[in-house]
Steps between C-alpha positions, in 0.01 A plus 500: 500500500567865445423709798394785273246275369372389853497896592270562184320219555405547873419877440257438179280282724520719799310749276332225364299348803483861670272529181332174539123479573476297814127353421231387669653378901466116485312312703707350837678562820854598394576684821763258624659540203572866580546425861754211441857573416573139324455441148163525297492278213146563235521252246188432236445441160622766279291854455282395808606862699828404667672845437177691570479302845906546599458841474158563642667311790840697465340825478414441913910548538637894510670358179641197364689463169420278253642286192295282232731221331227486191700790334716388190805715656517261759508201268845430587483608877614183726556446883820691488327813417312542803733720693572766247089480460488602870743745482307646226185482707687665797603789300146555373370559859496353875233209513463190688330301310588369153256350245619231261221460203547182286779373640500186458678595176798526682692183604627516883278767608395374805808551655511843472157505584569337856823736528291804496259368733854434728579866466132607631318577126171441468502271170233435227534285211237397247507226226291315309614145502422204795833423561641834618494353844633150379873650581745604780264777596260259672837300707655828570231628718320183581174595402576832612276724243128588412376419212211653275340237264365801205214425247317645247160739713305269686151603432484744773789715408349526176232645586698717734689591212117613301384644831215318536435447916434135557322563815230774317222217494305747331333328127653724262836399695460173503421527110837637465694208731304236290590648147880531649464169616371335161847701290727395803417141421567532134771750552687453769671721693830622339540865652679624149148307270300664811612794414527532113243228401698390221514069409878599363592548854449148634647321163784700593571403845392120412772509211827724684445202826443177237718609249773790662476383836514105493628413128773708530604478887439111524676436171182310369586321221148328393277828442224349309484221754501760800253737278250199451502370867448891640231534287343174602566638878323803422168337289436242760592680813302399839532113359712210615713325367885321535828576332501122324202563346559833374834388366327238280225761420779728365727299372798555789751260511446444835292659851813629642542781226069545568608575826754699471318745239202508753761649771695768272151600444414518884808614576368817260162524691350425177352194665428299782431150549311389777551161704224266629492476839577190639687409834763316371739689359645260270111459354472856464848562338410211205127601462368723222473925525285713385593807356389886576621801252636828641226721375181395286550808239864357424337142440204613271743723302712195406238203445172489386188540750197257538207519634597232771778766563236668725553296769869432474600912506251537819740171673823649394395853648432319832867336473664811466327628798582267699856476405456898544386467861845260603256190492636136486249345250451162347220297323366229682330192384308278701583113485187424218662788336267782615652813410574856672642794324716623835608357832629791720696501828447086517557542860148671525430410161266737301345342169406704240334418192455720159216483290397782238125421599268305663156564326568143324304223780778246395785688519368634831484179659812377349706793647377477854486135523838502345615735791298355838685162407822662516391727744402182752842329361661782665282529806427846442127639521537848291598492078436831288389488150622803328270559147495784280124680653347292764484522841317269774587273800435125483460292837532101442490378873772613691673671190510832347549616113525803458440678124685783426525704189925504412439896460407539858767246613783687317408847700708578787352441852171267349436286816364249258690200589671618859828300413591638134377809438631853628755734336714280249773612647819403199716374788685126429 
């Protein structure tokens, strides 16, 4: 590339993020990240806060320079560019650490990226698909890097972000956390809808990653056939199912190109499918996922809502917490089929089971017997019922359920549980 155009192009965004609101501080301990001198990688679905985080994070440095690969200047920028973009940076000022935003647009990156960290640079790089780490990056340092697993505002930094104090147990407060609460559930938490409350937003980020982002970059050929099975993903999220059956549902040729679809849209963050647990490997690997949705305001912008819908949004909101928090999570069924929404940490495994309410007598029974049966399976004594409003403690002999409401749960520090709550720290 022309060097005059990497010159422009690095001093345009030096005014540009010096301008840049930083937000609201996200929730997590990203201290090492400051302290550490190897590489910080913060990948996430796209528009989730990655450049507002790299530079809340690189503002701790005296300075740092910085250059985002999502500018059509650099369209044509490739591996061999790098240096003169350094030299560019150099001239611009004296920093240490260099910040890389979307970079996985650039083929061959990481080995600049590991270069700098050589030469004693603090290095940040951001992008937005799965398999920035599937590359020479990860062998070249042996696992050798930190990184930051970025989603849309958990619940908390929401209301962070509308300064509402989730420890004011006052009643007008808590009026305020529940009404947040009930259009976090519907809306999601999308810092850019967050902010502007406009439904165009989230169409827009659901069409530049299905459409911009995996279309065009994975070369798909069959777009109505991808279309169709994301929007089947995305109406019946939270259920299970198999790649041979969806493939017949859909009309695939066969479950391999299922399966592949399902993974360029992981790979995106735009979903994630969720193994049953099962201590065979082999079992586990053949058996049927569920599937979560990154944020419940991008699913009820593209599909239609029901009224069963209730329950599903307050399941998927758990997910993402979880996954938000660094947990390993599966579903678990019992051998007569009894079944758990989440297994955490199998090695002191935690059940947890989501139901929108419990007022219904049947349903009641159904969901704890449903979850002492696993919960005796698994030899454990303590499950946790997470529901939309109520809140008690059930002793059945030597075991313990405990009711939460999922607002509570999703608060940092609740000691609701003991095992899974505390601050969701966004740390994979």
């Amino acid at each position: 590339m022309n060097s005059e155009v990497i010159q422009q192009v690095i001093a345009d965004q030096k005014l540009m993020i010096a301008g840049k609101s930083r937000g609201i501080p996200r929730i997590g301990d990203f201290s090492m990240h400051q302290k550490s001198g190897i590489i910080t990688v913060i990948s996430g679905i796209r528009r989730s806060g990655k450049t507002t985080l790299t530079l809340q994070i690189a503002d701790q440095f005296p300075s740092f320079h910085y250059i985002g690969f999502d500018d059509e200047r650099l369209l044509n920028f490739t591996a061999g560019d790098f240096d003169a973009a350094l030299i560019e940076m150099k001239r611009s000022g004296d920093a240490r650490v260099v910040v890389m935003d979307d970079v996985q647009r650039v083929r061959g990156w990481e080995l600049f990226a590991v270069s700098l960290q050589v030469e004693g640079y603090k290095v940040i790089v951001t992008g937005n698909n799965a398999k920035l780490l599937d590359s020479e990056l990860a062998r070249h340092l042996a696992g050798k890097y930190l990184q930051i697993g970025l989603f849309p505002f958990s619940f908390a930094e929401c209301l962070r972000y509308r300064e509402i104090d989730p420890a004011d147990n006052s009643s007008d407060n808590t009026a305020l956390i529940l009404t947040a609460f009930d259009e976090y559930l519907l809306h999601g938490g999308f810092p850019e809808y967050i902010k502007t409350k406009e439904a165009e937003v989230l169409k827009r980020i659901y069409d530049d990653i299905v459409y911009r982002e995996l279309v065009v970059c994975y070369g798909i050929r069959n777009v109505s056939g991808f279309r169709n099975l994301t929007q089947y993903v995305f109406t019946n999220f939270t259920s299970e199912t198999g790649y041979l059956p969806l493939s017949k549902l859909l009309g695939f040729n066969s479950a391999t190109s299922v399966r592949d679809y399902l993974n360029n849209l992981g790979d995106s963050y735009l979903i994630f499918e969720l193994a049953k647990y099962d201590a065979s490997l082999n079992r586990q690997y053949v058996s049927n996922r569920k599937t979560y949705v990154a944020d419940n305001g991008l699913r009820n912008i593209v599909t239609f809502r029901t009224a069963e819908d209730r329950g599903r949004l307050l399941e998927n909101a758990v997910f993402l917490e979880l996954k938000r928090r660094g947990r390993e999570v599966w579903f678990y069924k019992s051998q007569n089929n009894q079944e758990v929404d989440f297994l955490v940490d199998p090695e002191k495994p935690v059940l947890m089971q989501v139901c929108y309410d419990l007022q219904n007598l049947k349903s009641r029974q159904k969901e704890i017997a449903s979850l002492m049966f696993c919960m005796n399976e698994l030899k454990t004594d303590h499950g946790i019922i997470l529901t939309k409003n109520e809140e008690e403690t059930v002793n059945i002999g030597n075991s313990v359920i405990t009711i939460t409401p999922v607002w509570k749960w999703l608060l940092p520090l609740q000691p609701t549980d003991g095992v899974i709550s505390g601050s969701p720290v966004s740390m994979v």
